[in-house]
Structures are given as structure tokens and as C-alpha cells.
PQR file with spaces between the fields and no chain letter, atoms N, CA, C, O and H, PARSE charges and radii, in Angstrom:
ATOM       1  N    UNK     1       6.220    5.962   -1.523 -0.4000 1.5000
ATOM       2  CA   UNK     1       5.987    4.862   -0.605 -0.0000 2.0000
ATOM       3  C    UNK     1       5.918    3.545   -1.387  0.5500 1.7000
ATOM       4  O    UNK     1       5.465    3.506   -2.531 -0.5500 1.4000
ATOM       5  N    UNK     2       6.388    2.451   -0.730 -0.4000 1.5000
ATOM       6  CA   UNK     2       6.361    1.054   -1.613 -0.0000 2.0000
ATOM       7  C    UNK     2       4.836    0.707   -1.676  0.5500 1.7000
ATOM       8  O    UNK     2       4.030    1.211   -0.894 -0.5500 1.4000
ATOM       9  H    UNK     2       6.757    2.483    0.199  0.4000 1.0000
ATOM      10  N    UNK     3       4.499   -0.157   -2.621 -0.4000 1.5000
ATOM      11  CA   UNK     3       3.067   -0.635   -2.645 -0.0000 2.0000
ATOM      12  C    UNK     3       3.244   -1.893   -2.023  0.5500 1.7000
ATOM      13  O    UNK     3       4.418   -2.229   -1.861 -0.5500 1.4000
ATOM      14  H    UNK     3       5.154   -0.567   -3.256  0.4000 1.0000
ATOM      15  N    UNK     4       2.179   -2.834   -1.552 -0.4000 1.5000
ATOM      16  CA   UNK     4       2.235   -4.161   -1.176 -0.0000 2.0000
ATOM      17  C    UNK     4       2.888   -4.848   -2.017  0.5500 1.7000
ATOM      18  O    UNK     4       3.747   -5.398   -1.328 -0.5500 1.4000
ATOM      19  H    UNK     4       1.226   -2.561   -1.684  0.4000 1.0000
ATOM      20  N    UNK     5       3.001   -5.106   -2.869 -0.4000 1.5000
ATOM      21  CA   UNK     5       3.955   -6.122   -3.649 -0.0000 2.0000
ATOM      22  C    UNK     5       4.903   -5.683   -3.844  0.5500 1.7000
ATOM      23  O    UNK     5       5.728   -6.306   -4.513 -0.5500 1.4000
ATOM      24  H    UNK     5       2.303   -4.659   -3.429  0.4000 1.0000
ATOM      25  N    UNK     6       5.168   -4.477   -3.358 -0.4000 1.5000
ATOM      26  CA   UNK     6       7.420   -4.280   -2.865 -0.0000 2.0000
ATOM      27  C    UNK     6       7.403   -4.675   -2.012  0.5500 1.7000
ATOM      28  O    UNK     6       8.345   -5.459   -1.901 -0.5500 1.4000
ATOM      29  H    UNK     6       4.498   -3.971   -2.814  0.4000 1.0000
ATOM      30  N    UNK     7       6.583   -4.602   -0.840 -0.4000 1.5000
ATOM      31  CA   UNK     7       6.823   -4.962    0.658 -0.0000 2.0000
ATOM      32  C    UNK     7       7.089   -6.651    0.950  0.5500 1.7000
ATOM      33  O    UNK     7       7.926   -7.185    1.678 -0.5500 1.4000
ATOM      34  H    UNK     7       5.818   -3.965   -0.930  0.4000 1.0000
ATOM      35  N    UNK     8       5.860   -7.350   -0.057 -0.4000 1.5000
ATOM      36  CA   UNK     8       5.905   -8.585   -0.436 -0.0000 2.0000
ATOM      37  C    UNK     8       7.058   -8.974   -0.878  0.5500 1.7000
ATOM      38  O    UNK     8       7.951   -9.571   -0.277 -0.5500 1.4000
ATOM      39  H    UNK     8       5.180   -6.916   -0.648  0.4000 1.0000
ATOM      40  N    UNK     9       7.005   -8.593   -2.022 -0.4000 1.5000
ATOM      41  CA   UNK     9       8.617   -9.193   -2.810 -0.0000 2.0000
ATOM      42  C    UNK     9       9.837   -9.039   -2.225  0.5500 1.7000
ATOM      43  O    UNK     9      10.772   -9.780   -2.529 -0.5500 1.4000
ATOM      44  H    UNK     9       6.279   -8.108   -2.511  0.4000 1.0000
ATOM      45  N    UNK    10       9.969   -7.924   -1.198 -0.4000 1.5000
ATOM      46  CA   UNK    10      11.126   -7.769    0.011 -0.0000 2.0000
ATOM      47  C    UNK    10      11.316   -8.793    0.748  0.5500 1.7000
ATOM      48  O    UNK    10      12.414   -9.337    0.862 -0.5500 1.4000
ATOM      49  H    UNK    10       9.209   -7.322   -0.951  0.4000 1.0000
ATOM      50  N    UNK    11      10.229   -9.179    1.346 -0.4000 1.5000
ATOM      51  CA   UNK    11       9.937  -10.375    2.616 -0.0000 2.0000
ATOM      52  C    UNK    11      10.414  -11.513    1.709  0.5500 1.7000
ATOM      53  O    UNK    11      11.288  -12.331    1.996 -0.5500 1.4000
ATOM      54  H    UNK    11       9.337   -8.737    1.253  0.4000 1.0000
ATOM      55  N    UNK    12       9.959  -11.468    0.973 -0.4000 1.5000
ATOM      56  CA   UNK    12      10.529  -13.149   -0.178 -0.0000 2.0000
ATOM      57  C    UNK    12      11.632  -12.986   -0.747  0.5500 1.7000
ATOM      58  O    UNK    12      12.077  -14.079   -1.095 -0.5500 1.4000
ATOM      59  H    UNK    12       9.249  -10.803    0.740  0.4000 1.0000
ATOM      60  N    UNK    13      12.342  -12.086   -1.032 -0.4000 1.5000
ATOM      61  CA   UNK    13      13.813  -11.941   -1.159 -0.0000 2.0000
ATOM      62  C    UNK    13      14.349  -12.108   -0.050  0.5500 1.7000
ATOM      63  O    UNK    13      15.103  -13.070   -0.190 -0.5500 1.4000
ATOM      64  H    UNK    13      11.980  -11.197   -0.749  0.4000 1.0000
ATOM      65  N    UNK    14      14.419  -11.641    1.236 -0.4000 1.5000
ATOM      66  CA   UNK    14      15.156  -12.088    2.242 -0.0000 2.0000
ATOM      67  C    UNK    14      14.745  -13.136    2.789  0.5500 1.7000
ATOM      68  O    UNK    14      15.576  -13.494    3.623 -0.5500 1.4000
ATOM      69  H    UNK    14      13.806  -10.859    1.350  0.4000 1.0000
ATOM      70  N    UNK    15      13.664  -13.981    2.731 -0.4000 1.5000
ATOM      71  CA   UNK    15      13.739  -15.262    2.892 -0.0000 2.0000
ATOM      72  C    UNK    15      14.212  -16.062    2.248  0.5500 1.7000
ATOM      73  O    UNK    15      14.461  -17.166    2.734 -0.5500 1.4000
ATOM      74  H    UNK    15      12.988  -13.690    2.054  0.4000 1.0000
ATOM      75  N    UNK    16      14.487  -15.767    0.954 -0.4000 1.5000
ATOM      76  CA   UNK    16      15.034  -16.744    0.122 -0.0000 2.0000
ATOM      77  C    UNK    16      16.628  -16.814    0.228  0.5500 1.7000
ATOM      78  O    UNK    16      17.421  -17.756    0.203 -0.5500 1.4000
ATOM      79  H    UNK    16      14.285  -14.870    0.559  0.4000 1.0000
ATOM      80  N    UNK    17      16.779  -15.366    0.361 -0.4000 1.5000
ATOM      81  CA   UNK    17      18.521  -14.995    0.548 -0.0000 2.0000
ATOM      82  C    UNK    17      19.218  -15.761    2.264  0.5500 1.7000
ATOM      83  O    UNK    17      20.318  -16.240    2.541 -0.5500 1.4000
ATOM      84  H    UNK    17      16.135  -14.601    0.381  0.4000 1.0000
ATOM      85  N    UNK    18      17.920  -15.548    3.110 -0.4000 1.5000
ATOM      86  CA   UNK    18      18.669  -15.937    4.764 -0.0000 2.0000
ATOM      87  C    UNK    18      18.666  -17.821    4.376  0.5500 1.7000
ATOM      88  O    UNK    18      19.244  -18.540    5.191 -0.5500 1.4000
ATOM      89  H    UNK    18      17.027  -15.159    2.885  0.4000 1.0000
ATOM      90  N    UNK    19      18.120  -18.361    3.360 -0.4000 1.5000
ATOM      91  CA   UNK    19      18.390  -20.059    3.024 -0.0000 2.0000
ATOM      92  C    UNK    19      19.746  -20.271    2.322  0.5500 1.7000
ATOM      93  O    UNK    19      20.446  -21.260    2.540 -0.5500 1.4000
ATOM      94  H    UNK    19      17.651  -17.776    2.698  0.4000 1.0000
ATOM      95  N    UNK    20      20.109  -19.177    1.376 -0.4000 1.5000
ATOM      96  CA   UNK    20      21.432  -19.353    0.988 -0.0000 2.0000
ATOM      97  C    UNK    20      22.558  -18.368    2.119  0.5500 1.7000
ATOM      98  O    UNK    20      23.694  -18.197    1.676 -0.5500 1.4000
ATOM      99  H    UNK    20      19.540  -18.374    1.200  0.4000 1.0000
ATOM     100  N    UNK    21      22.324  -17.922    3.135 -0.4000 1.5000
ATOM     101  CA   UNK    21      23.144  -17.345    3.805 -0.0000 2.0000
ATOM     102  C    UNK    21      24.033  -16.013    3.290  0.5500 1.7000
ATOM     103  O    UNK    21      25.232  -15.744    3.207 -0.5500 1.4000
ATOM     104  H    UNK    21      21.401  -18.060    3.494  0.4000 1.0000
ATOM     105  N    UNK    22      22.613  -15.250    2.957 -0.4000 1.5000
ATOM     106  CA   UNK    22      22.940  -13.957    2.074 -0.0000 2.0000
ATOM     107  C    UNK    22      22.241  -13.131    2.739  0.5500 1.7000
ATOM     108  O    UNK    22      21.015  -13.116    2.857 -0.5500 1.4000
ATOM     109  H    UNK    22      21.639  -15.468    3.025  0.4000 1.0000
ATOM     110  N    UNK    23      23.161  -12.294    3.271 -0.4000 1.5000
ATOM     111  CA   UNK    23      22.733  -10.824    4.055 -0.0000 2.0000
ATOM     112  C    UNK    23      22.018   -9.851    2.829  0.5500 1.7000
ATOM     113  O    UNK    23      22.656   -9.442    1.859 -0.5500 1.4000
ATOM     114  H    UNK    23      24.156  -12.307    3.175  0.4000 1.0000
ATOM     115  N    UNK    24      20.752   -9.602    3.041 -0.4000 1.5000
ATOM     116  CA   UNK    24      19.932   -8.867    2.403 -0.0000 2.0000
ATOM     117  C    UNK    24      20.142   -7.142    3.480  0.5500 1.7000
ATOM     118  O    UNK    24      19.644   -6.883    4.575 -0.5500 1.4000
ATOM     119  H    UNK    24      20.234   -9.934    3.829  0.4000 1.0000
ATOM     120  N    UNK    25      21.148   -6.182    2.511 -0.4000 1.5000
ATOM     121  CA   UNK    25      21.092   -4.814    2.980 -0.0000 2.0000
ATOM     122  C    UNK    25      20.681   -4.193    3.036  0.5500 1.7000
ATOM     123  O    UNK    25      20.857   -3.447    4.000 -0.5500 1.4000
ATOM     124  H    UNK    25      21.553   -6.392    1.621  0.4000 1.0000
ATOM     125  N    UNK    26      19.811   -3.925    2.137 -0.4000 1.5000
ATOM     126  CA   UNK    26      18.847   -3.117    1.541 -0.0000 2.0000
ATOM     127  C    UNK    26      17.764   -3.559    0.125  0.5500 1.7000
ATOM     128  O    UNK    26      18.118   -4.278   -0.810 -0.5500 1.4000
ATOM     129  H    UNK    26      19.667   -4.531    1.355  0.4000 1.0000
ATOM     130  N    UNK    27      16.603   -3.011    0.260 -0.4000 1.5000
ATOM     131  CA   UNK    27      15.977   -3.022   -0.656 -0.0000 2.0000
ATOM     132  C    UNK    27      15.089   -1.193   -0.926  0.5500 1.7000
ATOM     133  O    UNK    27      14.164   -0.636   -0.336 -0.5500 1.4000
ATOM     134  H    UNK    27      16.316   -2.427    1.019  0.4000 1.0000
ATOM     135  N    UNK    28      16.055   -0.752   -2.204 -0.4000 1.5000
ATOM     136  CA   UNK    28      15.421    0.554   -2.721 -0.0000 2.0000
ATOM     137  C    UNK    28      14.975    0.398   -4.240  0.5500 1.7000
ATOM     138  O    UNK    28      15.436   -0.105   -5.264 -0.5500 1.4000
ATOM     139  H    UNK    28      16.807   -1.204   -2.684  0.4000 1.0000
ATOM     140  N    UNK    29      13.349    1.390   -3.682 -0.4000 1.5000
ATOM     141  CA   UNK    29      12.297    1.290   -4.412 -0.0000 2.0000
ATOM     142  C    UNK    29      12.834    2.965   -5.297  0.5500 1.7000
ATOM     143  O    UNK    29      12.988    3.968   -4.600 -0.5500 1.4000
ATOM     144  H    UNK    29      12.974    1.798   -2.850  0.4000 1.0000
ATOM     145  N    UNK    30      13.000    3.008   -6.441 -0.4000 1.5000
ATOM     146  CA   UNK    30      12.863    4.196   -7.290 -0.0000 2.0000
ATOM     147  C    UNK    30      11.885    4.355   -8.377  0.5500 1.7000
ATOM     148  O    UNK    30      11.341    3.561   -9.144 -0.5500 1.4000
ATOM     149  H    UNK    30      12.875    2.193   -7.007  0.4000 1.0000
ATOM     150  N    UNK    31      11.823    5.763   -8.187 -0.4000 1.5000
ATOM     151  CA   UNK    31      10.693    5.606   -9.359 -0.0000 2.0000
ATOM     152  C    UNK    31      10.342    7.109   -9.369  0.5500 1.7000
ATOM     153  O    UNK    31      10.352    7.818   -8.362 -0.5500 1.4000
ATOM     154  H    UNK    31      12.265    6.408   -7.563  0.4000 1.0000
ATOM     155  N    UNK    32      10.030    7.520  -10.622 -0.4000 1.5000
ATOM     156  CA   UNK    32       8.730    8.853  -10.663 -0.0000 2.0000
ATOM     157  C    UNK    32      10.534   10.268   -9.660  0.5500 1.7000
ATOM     158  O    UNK    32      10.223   11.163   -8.874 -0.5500 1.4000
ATOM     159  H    UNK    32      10.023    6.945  -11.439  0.4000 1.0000
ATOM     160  N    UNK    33      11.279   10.133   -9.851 -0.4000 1.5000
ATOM     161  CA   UNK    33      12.424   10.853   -9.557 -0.0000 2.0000
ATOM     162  C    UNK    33      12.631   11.390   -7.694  0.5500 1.7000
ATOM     163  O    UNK    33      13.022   12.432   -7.170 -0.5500 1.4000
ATOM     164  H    UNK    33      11.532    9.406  -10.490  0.4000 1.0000
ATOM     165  N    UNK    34      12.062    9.861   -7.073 -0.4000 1.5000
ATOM     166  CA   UNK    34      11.880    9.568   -5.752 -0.0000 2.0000
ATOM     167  C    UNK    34      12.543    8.426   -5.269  0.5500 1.7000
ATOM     168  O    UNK    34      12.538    7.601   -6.183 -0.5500 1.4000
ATOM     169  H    UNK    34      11.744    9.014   -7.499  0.4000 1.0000
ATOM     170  N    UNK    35      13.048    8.027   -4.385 -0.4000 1.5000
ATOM     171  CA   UNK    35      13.455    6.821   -3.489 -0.0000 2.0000
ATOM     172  C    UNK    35      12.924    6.660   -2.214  0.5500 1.7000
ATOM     173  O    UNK    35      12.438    7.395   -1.355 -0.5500 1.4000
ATOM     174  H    UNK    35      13.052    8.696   -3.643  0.4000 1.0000
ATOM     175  N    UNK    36      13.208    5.250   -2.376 -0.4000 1.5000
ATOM     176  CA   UNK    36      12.564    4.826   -0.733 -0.0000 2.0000
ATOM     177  C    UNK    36      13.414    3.520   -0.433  0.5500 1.7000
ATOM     178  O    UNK    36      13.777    2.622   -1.193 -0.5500 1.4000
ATOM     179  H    UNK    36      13.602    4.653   -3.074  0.4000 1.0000
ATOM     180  N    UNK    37      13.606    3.708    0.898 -0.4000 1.5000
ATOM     181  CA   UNK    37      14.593    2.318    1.168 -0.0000 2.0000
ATOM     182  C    UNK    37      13.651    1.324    1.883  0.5500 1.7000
ATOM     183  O    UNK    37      13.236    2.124    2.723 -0.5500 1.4000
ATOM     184  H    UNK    37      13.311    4.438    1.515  0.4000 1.0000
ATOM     185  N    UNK    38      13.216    0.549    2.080 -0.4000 1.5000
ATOM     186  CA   UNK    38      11.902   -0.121    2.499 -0.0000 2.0000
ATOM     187  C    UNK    38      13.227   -1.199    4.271  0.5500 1.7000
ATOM     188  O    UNK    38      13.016   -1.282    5.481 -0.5500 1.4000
ATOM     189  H    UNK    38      13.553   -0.100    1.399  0.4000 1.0000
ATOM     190  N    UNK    39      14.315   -1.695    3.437 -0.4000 1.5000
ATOM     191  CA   UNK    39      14.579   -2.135    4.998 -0.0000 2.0000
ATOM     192  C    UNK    39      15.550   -1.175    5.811  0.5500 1.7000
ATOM     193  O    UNK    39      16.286   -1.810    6.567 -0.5500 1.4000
ATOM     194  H    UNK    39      14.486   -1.628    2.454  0.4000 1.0000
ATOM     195  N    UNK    40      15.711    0.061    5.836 -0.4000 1.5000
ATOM     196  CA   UNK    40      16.233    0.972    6.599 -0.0000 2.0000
ATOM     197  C    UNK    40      14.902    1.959    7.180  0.5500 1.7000
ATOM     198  O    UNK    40      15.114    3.101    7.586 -0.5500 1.4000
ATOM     199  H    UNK    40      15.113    0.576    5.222  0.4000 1.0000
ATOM     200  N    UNK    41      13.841    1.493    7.164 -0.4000 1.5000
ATOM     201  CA   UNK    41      12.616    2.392    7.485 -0.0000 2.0000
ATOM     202  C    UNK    41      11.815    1.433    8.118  0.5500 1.7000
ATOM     203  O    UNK    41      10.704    1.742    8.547 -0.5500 1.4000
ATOM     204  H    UNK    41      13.668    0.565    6.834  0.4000 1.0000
């Protein structure tokens, strides 16, 4: 599962990306031989 500061740092990547007019697709969290896609969930 993401911790608050993936969830955070997600929200501020796609805000920063929807000012330059950049489709944010995804953001996946890996780690520990697990994934998680945080904006498809």
C-alpha cells in the first residue's frame, strides 16, 4: 500500500503536470517485490 507521502507526492505531480498540459497515467509504487498503482485504484 502507498504511504501518505506517495499519495502526496502523486497529487503534486499531477498538479504540476495538468499546468504544463501533461496527462499524468499512472503513478506505480514498487518496492519489497510488490506493486501498487495508486491512480488506477
Amino acid at each position: 500500500m502507498p504511504s501518505k507521502i506517495d499519495i502526496i507526492f502523486t497529487e503534486k505531480i499531477c498538479e504540476a503536470a495538468n499546468l504544463l498540459d501533461i496527462q499524468v497515467l499512472d503513478h506505480i509504487i514498487i518496492g519489497d517485490g510488490e506493486y501498487y498503482s495508486i491512480i488506477n485504484n
